[in-house]
N, C-alpha and C positions, 0 to 999 in steps of 0.2 A: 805428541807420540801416543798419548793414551794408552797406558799399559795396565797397571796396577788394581783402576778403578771403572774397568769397564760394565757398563750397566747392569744391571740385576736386582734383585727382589729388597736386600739387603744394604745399604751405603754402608762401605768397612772406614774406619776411621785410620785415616793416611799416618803413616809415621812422624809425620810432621806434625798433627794435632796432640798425638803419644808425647810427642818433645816439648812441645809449648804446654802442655801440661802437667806433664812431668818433672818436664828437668830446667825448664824457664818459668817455673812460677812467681819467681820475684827478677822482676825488669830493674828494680831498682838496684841490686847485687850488680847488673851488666851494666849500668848507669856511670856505678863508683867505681868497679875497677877491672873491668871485665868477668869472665864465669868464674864462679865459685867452683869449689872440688866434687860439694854434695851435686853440683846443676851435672859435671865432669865423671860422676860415677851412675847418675839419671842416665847419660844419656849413653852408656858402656851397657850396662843393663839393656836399653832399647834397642840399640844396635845387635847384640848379641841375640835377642829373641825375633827378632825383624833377619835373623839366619847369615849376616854378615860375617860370622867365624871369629873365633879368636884372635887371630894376627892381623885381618883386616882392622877390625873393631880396635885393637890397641891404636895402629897406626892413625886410624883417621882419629881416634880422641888425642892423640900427643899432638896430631897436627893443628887440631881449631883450642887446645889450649895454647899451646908457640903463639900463635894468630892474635889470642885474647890477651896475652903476657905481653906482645907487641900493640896493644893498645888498639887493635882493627874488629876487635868483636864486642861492640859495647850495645849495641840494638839484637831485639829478635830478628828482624832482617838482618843484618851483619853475619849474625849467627847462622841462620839459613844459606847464606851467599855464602861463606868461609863452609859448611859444609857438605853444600852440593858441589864447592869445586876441589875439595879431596875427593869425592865419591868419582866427578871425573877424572881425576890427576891418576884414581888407583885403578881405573877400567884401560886406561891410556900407557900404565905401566908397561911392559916386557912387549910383547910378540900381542899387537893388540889393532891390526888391518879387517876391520867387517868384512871387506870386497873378497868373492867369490875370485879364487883362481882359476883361470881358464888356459885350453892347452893352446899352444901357437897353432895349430891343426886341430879338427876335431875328429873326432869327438874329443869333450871335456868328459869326465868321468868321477863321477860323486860316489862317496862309499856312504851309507847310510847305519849307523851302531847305536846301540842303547838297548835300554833291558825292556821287557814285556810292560806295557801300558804308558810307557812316557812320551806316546803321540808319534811315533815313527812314519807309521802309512799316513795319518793327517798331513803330517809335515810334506812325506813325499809328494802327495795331489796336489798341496799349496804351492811346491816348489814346481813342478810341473805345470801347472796352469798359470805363475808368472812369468816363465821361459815361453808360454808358449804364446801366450798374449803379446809377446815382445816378437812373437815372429818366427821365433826359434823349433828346429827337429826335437822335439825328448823322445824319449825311450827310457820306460822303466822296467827294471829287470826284478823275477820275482827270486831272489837267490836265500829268501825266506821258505825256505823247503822242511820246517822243522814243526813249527806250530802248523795245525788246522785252522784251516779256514783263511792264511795268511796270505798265500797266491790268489785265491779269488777276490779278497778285499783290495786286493793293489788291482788287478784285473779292472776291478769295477772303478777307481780311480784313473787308469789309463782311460779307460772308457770317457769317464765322463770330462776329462780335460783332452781328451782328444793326443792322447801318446802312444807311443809305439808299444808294443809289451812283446816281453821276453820270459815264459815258466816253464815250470815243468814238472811232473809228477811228485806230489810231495814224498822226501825221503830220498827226493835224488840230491848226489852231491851238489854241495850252495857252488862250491868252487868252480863246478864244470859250469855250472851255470850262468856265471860273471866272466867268464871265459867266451861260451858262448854266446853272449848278447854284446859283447865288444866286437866279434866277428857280424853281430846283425849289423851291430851299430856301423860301423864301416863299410859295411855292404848298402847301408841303406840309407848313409850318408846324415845318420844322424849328430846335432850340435852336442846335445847333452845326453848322456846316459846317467839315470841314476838307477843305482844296484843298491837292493834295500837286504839288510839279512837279519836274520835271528834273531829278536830278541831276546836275547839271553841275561841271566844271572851273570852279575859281573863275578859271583864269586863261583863259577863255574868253569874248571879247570877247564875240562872238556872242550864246551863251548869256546873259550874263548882261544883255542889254538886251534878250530876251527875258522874263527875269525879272522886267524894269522894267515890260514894259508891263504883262503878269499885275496886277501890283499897281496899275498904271494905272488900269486896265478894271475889276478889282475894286472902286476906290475910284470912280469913275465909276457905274459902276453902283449902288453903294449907298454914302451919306456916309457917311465915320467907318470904313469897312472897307479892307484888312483891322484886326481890335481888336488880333491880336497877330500877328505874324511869327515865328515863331520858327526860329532856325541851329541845325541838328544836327549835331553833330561827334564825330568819332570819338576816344575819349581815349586811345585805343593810338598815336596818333601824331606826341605831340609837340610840338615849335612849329610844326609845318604846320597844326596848326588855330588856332594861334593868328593865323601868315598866312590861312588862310581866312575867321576870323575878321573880318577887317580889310578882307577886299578886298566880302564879301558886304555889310556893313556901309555900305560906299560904294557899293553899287550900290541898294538898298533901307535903309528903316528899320528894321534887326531890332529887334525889342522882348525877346528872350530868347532865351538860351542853352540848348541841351539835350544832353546831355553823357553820350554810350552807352560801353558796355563798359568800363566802370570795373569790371567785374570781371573783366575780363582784363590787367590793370595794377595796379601798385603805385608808379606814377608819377601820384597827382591830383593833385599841384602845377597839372596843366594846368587843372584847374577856374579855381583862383586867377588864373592868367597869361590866360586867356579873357577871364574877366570884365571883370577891368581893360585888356587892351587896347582895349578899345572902347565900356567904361562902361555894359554892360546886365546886367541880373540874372540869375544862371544858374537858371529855372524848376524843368527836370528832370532827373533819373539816370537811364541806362540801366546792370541790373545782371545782365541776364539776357534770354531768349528769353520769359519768361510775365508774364501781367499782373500779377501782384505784386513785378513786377524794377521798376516804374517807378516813381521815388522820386519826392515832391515835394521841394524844396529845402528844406534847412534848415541854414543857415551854421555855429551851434553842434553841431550835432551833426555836421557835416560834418567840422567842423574837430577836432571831438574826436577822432572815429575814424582820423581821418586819422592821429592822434599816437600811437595804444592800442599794446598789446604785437601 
């Protein structure tokens, strides 16, 4: 999958080296009788700062001690293997499907959300230029009527993956606007539409019942849309997306998480902490500026790399 440690100037030392340094420095503790408490509180500390969250981080250390008390975690390997498969078991929890929803007719219809700089229009070209490689109508709508310069950048990404586009003079309403390009969309017989809007301050009253209506007026105008929502968040920063996470969530129904510059980080704990703060499946990886940076999800392989040398 290559995520965490994609090329650059810099090699960052993998979470995995953090723990065999840390918190497995004496093999022979694991020899006699599985982990010790001090190895059990090393690696609470790592997990914690690697942005995992508090109630993640407790669960997966209660689970690889259970493991080690049952006598299955007595090698570093052992230890590695017991916790890359809680780091799966907790991506796998609740409401936790990668696969894109799509309508029994089309168009399928994507709502795009997230606040200013967490790769929104990136995401959208990438997502457009693998629909469209596969064959597929897009049409991306620019119902980002709020920032400058927002319409042209999606413009120039329709452009250059070759999609349909839907704007309109900045400052007109987003909502008429996702309105209108479900009417192109249908007229023009397009598969997917994606409608990108605002990025906003999640803690922007304003804004985000603007948000509501978008998705009002979209599901108004056609039942059953939008098929997915998906929250883009930035993975360089933390538990703030885990807060953003939580507040978009209440404002609309996100249906998936999409989770950019993960390769400018060695902190993906936050994938994990995302997910479960609010019970939706993390979709996709952003791990680069080109169309081959966008990952689909895949929990085991997630979880593996996350652990590698």
């Amino acid at each position: 999958m290559r995520v965490l440690r994609k090329s650059g100037d810099v090699p960052k030392r993998s979470l995995w080296q953090r723990i065999k340094d840390l918190a497995l420095t004496d093999v022979t503790v694991l020899a006699r009788g599985g982990v010790s408490a001090g190895s059990l509180e090393q690696l609470e500390q790592l997990l914690l700062e690697a942005d995992f969250g508090v109630p993640v981080t407790l669960r997966l250390v209660e689970a690889v001690e259970r493991r080690a008390e049952r006598g299955f975690v007595r090698t570093q390997d052992e230890f590695q293997v017991a916790l890359a498969e809680e780091i799966d078991a907790a991506l796998r929890a609740g409401r936790s499907d990668p696969h894109l929803t799509f309508a029994d007719t089309p168009p399928t219809v994507v709502l795009i959300t997230g606040v200013n700089g967490a790769g929104k229009t990136t995401f959208i070209g990438k997502l457009s230029e693998r629909f469209r490689a596969e064959g597929k109508r897009v049409m991306v709508a620019a119902a980002d009527t709020f920032r400058a310069g927002a319409i042209d950048q999606l413009r120039v990404w329709a452009e250059r993956t070759r999609a349909d586009f839907v704007g309109a003079r900045p400052g007109t309403d987003p909502a008429s606007v996702a309105f209108d390009a479900i009417d192109a969309a249908i007229a023009r017989k397009v598969d997917l539409l994606v409608v990108d809007t605002a990025g906003r301050l999640h803690t922007s009253e304003g804004l985000m019942e603007e948000l509501k209506k978008v998705a009002r007026v979209i599901a108004k105008r056609l039942p059953g849309a939008p098929h997915e929502t998906l929250l883009v968040l930035d993975g360089t920063i933390g538990q703030n997306a885990v807060q953003q996470a939580k507040m978009f969530a209440a404002a609309v129904p996100v249906s998936g998480l999409v989770v950019t510059k993960l390769d400018g980080t060695a902190r993906g704990g936050i994938v994990v902490a995302a997910h479960e703060a609010i019970d939706v499946p993390v979709k996709f990886l952003g791990v680069g500026e080109g169309a081959a940076d966008l990952l689909s999800f895949d929990a085991t392989a997630f979880a593996r790399e996350l652990l590698e040398e």
